[in-house]
C-alpha positions, 0 to 999 in steps of 0.5 A: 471055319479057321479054327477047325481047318487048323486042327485037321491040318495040325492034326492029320496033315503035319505028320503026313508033313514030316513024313514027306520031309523024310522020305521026300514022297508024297503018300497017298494017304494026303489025298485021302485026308483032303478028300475025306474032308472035302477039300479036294474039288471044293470050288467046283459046283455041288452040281459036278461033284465039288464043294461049291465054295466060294473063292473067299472060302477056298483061299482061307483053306489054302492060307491055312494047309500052307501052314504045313506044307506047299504040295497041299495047295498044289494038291487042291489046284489040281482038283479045283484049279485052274484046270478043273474050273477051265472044264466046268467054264467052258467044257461040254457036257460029255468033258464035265461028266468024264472028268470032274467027278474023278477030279473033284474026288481026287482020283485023277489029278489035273494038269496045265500045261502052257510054258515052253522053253520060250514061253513063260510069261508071254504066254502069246509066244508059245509055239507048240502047235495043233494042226487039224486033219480030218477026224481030229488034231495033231500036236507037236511041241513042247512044254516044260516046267509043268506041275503035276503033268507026270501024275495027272490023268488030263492035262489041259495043253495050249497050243497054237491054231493059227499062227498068223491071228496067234493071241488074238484068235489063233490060241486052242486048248485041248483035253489031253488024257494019260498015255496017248500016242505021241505025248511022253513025259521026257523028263521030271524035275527036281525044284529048289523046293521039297522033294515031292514038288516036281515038274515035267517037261512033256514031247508032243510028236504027231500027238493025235487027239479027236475033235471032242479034246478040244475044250471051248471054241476054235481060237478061245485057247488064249482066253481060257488061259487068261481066264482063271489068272485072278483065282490062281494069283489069289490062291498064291498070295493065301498060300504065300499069306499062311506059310508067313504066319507059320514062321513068324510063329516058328521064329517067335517061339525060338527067340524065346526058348534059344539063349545067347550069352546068357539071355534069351534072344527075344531080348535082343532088339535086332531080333524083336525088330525083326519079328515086328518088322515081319508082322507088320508087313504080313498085316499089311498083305492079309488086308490087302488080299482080304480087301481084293477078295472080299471085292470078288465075292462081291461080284465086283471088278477088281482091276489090277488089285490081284496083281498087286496081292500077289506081288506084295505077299511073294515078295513078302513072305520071301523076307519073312523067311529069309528073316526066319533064317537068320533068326534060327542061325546054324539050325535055319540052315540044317534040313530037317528044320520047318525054317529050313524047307520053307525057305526053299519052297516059298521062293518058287511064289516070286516066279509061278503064276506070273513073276514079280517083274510081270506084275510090275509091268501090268500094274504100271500099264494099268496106271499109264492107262489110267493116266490117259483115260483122266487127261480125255 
């Protein structure tokens, strides 16, 4: 399957690349191109209107539309993410027939919206609540650093119930759609990144939702939260796993092209060992994500092999590319060049779907428990 996806992503996605590098919008026509492929819902059963792949299948895709630009990966967690998948899990019939159709198809867009000003990653702190009354819920809070949630016709928001049971119990999730009275989109920002990757901060004031907004049971919120945190850590660390493999290309057909003092810089041995540095570390991170998915697929558990995935090959890619900066000099830093662009989205990997210091500090309570289970 490689070998064609690479071509449509050389062929019909890098122009639409450039083009967003220039005019720093994302056109409508990359949502044509992902639809018409199939790309757009493909984790969603064929039964909701997806594609019904495997999570395998849709991270080799992901790995290979970062090759060209981020907001592709982004693109196809909104159509079958975390989001999308929550509604299919756990949502009812009414919920699956109104919005994965439209999701799976890319008409509407999906939304997370969990981290607030003092919520990221401990996410058992949030304090946006929803207090019931008799014919519904109303929300006040707020939530910010949430992606796409200025585009995206539903937005799946966490907001606490019960603020004496809060994780354990006191958690709700709840469906919320576009223009509703009480949540406003205040403000939406530009990251380090590319120019069309944006967040918004959204103002929940007297929101009022009806009881079928609520997606699960009373209190489940924090589960379906918890729930897609291994596929979203995967999808990261494909994405983090092609955006390599494209510089290392970028950087090793430079060095062969660029003279310096009369010889091409592929004969400099600072250069080649960093080249070779940067390939041997992105063998080592596509072994180990390809062993952890491979487990997956295999109905087996994983344990914390997904938080390591995703800490090796954020922090992986990060030195790759800082690397590839290095190695095109002046032009690494110009905008305009791939090298360039890359570095500034790649480091946004090191901080979304849990940072690196989250992922350190499960890993080592996993082997702390580890420790005490073998001492019984």
């Amino acid at each position: 399957m490689r070998p064609h996806v690479r071509r449509f992503v050389v062929e019909r996605m890098e122009p639409i690349s450039r083009a967003m590098d220039s005019g720093g919008e994302l056109p409508q026509s990359a949502f044509e191109e992902l639809r018409n492929q199939g790309y757009l819902g493909m984790r969603l059963p064929t039964s909701e209107g997806g594609g019904g792949f495997d999570l395998s299948t849709y991270c080799l895709v992901m790995e290979e539309l970062s090759r060209s630009h981020r907001i592709y990966t982004l693109m196809l967690d909104a159509s079958s993410g975390l989001t999308p998948i929550a509604i299919s899990k756990f949502g009812t019939s009414d919920q699956k027939n109104k919005f994965l159709p439209k999701l799976s198809s890319g008409e509407w867009v999906a939304s997370f919206a969990l981290t607030e000003p003092e919520a990221g990653s401990d996410a058992a702190a949030i304090k946006t609540t929803a207090k019931k009354d008799d014919a519904g819920w109303v929300l006040n809070g707020v939530k910010h650093y949430i992606s796409w949630a200025h585009r995206a016709q539903v937005i799946l928001v966490i907001a606490l119930t019960d603020p004496i049971k809060k994780a354990k119990g006191g958690i709700s999730a709840f469906l919320v759609e576009k223009n509703t009275p009480g949540m406003n989109i205040v403000r939406v920002d530009k990251t380090i990144g590319s120019d069309a990757i944006e967040l918004a901060e959204i103002h929940f004031t007297d929101c009022f939702i009806a009881n079928d907004a609520m997606i699960g049971q009373v209190g489940e919120g924090f589960g379906i939260a918890m729930s897609s945190l291994t596929a979203g850590r995967m999808g990261v660390s494909a994405a983090c796993l092609g955006a390599a493999d494209r510089l290392i290309e970028l950087a090793t057909e430079h060095v062969q092209s660029r003279i310096t003092f009369g010889q091409a810089l592929s004969q400099r041995q600072a250069i080649q060992w960093m080249l070779a540095d940067s390939a041997t570390e992105l063998a080592v991170a596509r072994a180990l994500a390809y062993e952890t998915l491979r487990q997956i697929d295999a109905g087996s558990d994983p344990g914390i092999a997904p938080n390591m995935v995703k800490l090796y090959c954020s922090e992986m890619v990060g030195r790759v590319a800082d690397r590839a900066v290095q190695i095109f000099g002046g032009s690494g830093l110009i905008r305009g060049f791939n090298v360039e662009r890359f570095y500034r989205d790649v480091r946004h990997y090191r901080i979304g779907e849990g940072s690196s210091e989250i992922q350190r500090m499960l890993i080592a309570k996993d082997l702390f428990k580890s420790s005490h289970s073998s001492k019984r």
